[in-house]
C-alpha positions in Angstrom: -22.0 -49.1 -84.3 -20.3 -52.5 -83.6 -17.6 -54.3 -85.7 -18.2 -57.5 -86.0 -15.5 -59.3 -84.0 -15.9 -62.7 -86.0 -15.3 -60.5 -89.6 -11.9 -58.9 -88.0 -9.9 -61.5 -85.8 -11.1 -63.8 -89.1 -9.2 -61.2 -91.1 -6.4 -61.4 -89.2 -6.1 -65.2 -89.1 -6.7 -65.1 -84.9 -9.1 -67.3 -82.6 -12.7 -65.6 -82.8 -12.8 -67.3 -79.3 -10.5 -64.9 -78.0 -11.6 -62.1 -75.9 -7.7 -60.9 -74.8 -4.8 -62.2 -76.7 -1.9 -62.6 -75.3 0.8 -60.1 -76.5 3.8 -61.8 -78.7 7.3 -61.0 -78.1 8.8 -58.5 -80.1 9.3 -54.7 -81.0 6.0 -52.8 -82.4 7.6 -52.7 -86.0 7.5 -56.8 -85.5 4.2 -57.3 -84.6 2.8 -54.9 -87.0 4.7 -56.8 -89.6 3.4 -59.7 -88.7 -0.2 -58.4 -88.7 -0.2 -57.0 -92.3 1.6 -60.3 -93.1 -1.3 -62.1 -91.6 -4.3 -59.7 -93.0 -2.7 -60.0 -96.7 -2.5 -64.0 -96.4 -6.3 -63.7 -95.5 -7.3 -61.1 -98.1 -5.7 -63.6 -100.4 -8.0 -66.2 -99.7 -11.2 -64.2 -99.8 -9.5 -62.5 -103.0 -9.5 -65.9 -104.2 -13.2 -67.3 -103.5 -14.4 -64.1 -105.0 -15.4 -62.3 -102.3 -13.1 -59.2 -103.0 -13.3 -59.7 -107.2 -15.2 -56.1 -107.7 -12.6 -55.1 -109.9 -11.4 -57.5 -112.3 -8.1 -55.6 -112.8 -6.9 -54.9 -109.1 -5.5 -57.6 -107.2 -3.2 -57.9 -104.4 -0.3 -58.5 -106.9 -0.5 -55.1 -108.7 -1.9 -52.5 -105.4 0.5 -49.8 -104.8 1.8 -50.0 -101.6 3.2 -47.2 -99.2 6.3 -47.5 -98.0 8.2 -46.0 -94.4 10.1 -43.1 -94.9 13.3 -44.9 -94.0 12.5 -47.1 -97.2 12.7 -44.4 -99.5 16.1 -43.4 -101.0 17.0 -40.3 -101.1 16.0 -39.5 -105.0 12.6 -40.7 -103.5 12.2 -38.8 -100.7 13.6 -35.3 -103.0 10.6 -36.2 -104.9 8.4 -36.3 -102.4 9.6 -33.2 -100.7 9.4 -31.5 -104.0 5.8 -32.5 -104.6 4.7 -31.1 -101.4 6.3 -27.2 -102.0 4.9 -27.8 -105.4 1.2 -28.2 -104.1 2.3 -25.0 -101.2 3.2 -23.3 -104.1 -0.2 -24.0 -106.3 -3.0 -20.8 -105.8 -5.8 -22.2 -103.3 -9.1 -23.4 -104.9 -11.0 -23.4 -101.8 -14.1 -20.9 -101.9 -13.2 -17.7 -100.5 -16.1 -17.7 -98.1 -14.9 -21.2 -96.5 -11.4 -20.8 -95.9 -10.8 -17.1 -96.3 -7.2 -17.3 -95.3 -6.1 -20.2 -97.6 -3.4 -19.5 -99.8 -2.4 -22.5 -101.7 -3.5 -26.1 -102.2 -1.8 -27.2 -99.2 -3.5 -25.2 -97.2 -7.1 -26.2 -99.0 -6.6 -29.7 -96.9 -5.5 -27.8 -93.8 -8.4 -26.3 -93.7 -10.6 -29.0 -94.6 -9.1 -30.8 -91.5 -9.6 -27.7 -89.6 -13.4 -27.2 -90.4 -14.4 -31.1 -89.8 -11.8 -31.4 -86.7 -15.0 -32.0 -84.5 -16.8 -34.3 -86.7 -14.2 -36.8 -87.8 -12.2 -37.8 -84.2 -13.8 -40.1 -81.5 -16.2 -40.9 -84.3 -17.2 -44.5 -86.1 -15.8 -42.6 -89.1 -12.8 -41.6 -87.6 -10.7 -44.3 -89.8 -12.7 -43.8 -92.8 -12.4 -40.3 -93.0 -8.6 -40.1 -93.0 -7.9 -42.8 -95.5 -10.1 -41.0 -98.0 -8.0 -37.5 -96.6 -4.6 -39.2 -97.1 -5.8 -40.4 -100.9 -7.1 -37.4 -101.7 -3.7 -35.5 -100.8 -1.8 -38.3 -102.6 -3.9 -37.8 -105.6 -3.5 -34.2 -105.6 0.7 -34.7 -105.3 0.4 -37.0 -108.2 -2.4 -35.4 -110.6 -1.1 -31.3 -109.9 2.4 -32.0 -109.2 3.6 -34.7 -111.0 4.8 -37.0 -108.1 5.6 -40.8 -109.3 5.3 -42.1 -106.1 2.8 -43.1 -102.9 2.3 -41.0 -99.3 4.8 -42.5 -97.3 4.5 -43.1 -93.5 6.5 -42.9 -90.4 6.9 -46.0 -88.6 6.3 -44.9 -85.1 7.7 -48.1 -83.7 11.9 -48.3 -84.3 12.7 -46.1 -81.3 15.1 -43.4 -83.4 16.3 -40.7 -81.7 13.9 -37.9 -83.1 16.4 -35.2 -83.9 18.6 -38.3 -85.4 15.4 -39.4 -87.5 15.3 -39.2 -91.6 12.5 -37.5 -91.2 13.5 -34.7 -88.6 17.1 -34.5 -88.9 17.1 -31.0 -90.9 18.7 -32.2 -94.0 17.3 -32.1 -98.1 15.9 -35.3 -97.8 13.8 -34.6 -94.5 10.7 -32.9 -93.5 13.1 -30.0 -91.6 14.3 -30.4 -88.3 13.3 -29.8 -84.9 12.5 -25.4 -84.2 14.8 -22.7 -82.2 14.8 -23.3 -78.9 12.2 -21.1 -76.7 12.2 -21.9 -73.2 8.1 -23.4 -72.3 6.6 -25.0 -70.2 5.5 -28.1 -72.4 2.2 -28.8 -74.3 -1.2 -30.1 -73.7 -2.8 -32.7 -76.5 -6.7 -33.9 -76.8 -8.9 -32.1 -75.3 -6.0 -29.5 -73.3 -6.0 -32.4 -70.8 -2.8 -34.6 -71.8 0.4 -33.2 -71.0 3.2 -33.2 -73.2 6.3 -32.2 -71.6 8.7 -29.7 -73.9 11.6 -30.9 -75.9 14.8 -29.0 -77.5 12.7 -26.7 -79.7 9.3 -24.9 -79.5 10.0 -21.5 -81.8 10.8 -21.6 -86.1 11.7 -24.4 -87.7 15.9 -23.7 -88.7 16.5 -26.1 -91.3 15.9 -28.1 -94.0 13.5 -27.9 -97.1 10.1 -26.8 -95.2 12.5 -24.1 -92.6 11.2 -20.9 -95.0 7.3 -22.1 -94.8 4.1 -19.7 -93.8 1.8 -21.5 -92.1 -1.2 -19.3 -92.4 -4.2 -20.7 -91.0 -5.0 -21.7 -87.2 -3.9 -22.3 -84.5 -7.7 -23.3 -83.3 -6.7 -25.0 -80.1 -3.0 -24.5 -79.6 -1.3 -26.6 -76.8 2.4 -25.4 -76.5 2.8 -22.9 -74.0 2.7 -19.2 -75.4 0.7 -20.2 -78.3 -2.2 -18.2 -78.8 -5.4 -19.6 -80.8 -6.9 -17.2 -84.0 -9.9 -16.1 -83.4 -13.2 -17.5 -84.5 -13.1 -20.7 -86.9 -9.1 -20.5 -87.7 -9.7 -20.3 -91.4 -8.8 -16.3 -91.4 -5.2 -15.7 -92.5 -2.9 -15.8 -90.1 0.7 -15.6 -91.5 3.5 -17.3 -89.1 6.6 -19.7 -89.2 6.5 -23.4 -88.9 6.9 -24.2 -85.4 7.8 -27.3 -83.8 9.3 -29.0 -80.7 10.3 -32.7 -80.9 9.3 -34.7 -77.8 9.7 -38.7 -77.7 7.2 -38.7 -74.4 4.1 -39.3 -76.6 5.6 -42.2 -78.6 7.1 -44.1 -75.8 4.2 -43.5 -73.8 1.2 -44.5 -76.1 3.0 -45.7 -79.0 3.4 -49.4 -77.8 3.9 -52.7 -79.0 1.3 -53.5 -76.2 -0.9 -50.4 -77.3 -0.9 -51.5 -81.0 -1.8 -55.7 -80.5 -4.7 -54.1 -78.0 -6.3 -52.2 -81.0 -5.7 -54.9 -83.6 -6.5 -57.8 -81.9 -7.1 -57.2 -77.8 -9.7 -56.2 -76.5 -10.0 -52.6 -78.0 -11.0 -54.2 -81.3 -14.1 -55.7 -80.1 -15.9 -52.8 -80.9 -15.4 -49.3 -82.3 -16.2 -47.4 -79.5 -13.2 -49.1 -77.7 -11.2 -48.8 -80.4 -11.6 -45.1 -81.1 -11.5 -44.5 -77.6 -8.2 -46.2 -77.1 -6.5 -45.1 -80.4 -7.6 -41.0 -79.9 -5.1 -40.5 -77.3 -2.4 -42.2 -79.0 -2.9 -40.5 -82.5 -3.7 -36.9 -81.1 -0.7 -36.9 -78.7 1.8 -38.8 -81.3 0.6 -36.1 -84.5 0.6 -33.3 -81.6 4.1 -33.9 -80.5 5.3 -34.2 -84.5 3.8 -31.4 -85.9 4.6 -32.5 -89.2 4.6 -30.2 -92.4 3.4 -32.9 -94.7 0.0 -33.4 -93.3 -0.9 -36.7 -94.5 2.5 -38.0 -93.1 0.8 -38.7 -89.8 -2.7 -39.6 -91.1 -0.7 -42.0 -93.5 0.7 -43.7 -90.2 -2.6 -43.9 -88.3 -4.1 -45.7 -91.2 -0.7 -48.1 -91.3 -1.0 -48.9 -88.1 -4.6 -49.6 -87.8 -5.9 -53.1 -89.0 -4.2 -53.8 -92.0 -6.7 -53.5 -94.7 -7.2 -51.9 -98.4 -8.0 -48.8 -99.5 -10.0 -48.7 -102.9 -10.6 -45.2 -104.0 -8.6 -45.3 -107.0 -7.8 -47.5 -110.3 -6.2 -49.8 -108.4 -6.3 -50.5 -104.2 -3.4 -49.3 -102.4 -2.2 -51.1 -99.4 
């Protein structure tokens, strides 16, 4: 399945000529501000000849938008934070049969992710798929726990120190810190054939609000050294701490200003099969190496950093 080049450099105001773009100057988080500037100037105009007027009351002006995590204040992120131990702490309603080790509605979309793994990565639906995940976990914050807000994302690009990051530094208003150091020998990401070398942590997370989670499905294919996968599907219960070990190597590898102009307007976006080909090794290794708690933290920045586009699955589109 082909995208048509013509439909997405037009969307992004760039030369349908152009086979490989030169790269602009700047940091990632520049670029990819100047790429959703771009797409929402040209989603105006189509917005504005019709093409896009299938609901008469969502327009650009009054779409939710999701913000960074550094965005948030602090009252925003406690909601947030709440939201998700609200939903961990909500009885699963997954069928017994499927997912006989789920215990919560969190783990109901672990394990969703976990049974179509195979079926939704390297795949034309690959982007498709995880924008209707990451608005399905949004709804289910806002509808069964109250939550006011949008799934925020973590902007891959500023360079932060990870242990230093709002979002890993171990206080109230992160997603817990980085785990106990256990001596290891690194990880593997993809297909066990990308390797990951090990960072300060690797055992139970110590702090912050998620430090007292049970994860209790998986691991299917575990990459960190020691780890041992659960046998069969990974949807039998399998009680265990929330591990993780913080490693900048993935992001300052694969996570490039260079990487991201490639899939948005190089020569990866000329078709989908070089753009999932290119962007699978820079997702998998970058949501490997962050092991995040909040699931739909990571899918929320794939689908952020992908071409900047809407997503209309609910009253209103949210950017």
């Amino acid at each position: 399945m082909q995208i048509s080049r013509t439909a997405l450099l037009g969307l992004l105001g760039a030369a349908t000529s152009a086979l490989a773009l030169e790269i602009p100057e700047g940091t990632g988080t520049e670029i990819l501000a100047d790429l959703q500037t771009e797409a929402i100037k040209n989603l105006k105009k189509q917005e504005s000849c019709g093409s896009r007027k299938h609901n008469s009351t969502c327009t650009l002006e009054n779409a939710t938008v999701r913000r960074d995590w550094r965005a948030l204040s602090a009252s925003e992120k406690t909601d947030y934070i709440d939201a998700v131990l609200c939903l961990m702490d909500k009885p699963s309603k997954a069928d017994p049969s499927f997912a006989p080790g789920s215990r919560s509605r969190y783990d109901d979309f672990v394990a969703v992710h976990i049974n179509q793994t195979l079926t939704i990565h390297g795949t034309g639906n690959f982007l498709t798929w995880h924008r209707y995940y990451v608005w399905a976990y949004e709804y289910a914050l806002q509808n069964e726990c109250g939550y006011n807000g949008t799934q925020p994302y973590w902007n891959w690009f500023d360079g932060s120190d990870f242990n230093n990051h709002p979002i890993f530094d171990g206080s109230d208003t992160s997603m817990s810190g980085d785990g106990e150091y256990i001596a290891h020998n690194g990880s593997l990401g993809g297909s066990n054939n990308i390797y990951l070398p090990s960072g300060e942590g690797g055992g139970c997370v110590q702090s912050g609000p998620f430090k007292d989670m049970v994860v209790t499905l998986g691991p299917v294919s575990p990459g960190m050294d020691g780890m041992k996968a659960q046998n069969g599907s990974g949807l039998d219960y399998n009680p265990r701490c929330l591990s993780r070990d913080l490693t900048k190597h993935a992001v300052d590898t694969w996570m490039t200003a260079e990487n991201l102009w490639n899939l948005t307007q190089g020569d990866a976006s000329s078709s989908i099969s070089l753009f999932r080909t290119s962007s699978k090794v820079v997702l998998v290794t970058s949501s490997s190496a962050s092991m995040l708690p909040a699931t739909s933290l990571w899918a929320a920045t794939l689908l952020t950093f992908s071409h900047p586009q809407l997503t209309p699955f609910s009253g209103c589109t949210t950017l």
